[in-house]
N, C-alpha and C positions, 0 to 999 in steps of 0.2 A: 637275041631279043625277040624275033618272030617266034621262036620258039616258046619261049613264055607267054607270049599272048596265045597264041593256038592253045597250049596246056589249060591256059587260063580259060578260054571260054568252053572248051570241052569240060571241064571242071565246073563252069558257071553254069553249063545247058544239063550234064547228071546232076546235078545240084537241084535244078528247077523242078526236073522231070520226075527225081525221086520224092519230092513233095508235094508236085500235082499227084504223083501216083499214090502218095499219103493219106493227101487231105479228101481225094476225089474217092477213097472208101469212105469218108466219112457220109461225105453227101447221098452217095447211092446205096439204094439196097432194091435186094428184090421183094416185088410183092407176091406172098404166097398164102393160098385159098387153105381155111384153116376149116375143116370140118364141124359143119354145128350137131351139139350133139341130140340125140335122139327125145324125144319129148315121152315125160313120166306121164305113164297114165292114172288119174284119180278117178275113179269113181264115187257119187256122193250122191246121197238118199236123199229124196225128195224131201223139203222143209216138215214138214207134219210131223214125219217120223226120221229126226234127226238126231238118232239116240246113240248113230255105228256112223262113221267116216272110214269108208279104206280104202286102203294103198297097195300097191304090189307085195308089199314088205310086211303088211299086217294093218292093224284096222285098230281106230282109235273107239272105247263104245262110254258114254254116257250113263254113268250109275247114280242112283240117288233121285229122292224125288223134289230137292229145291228145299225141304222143310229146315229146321234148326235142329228137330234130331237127327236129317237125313239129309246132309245135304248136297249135292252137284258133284260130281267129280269125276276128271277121264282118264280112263287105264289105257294104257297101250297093250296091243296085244299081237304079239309077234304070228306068222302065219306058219298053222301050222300048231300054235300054243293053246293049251286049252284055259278056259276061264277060273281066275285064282279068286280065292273067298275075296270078300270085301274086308277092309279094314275094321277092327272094334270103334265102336260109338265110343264118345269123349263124357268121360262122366260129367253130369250135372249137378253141382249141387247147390 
C-alpha cells in the first residue's frame, strides 16, 4: 500500500511537470530583432515641371496636354526602356 502511494505521487509530480513544461511553451517566446528593410529611394521633380516621377525601377512621365482631343495620361517606363508612340486619338464624331 506505501507502495502505491509513492507510484502514485511520482505519477502525480511527471504529470504536473509535463504540463508545466507544456503550457509554459506556450507562454514564453523569445524576442528577436527583425531587420528593417532598406528605404526606396524616389526622386521627384520640382512641382513646375511635374511632367516625369522616377523610381529606381523606371520613371513614370506625363503625356498629353489636359485638352479633350489630348488628354492627360501616364506611361510607365521601365529603366533602361526607350519612349513608345502615344496611343491613336478616339474618333470624334
Amino acid at each position: 500500500m506505501q507502495h502505491d502511494r509513492t507510484r502514485q505521487a511520482i505519477a502525480l509530480a511527471l504529470t504536473t511537470l509535463a504540463t508545466a513544461t507544456v503550457l509554459g511553451g506556450c507562454v514564453y517566446r523569445r524576442e528577436t530583432a527583425v531587420p528593417s528593410a532598406s528605404p526606396t529611394t524616389v526622386v521627384v521633380t520640382p512641382p513646375a515641371a511635374s511632367r516625369v516621377v522616377t523610381y529606381p525601377e523606371g520613371r513614370y512621365e506625363l503625356r498629353g496636354d489636359g485638352s479633350t482631343t489630348s488628354p492627360y495620361f501616364w506611361v510607365w517606363m521601365p529603366t533602361g526602356a526607350t519612349a513608345p508612340n502615344p496611343p491613336p486619338l478616339p474618333r470624334v464624331r
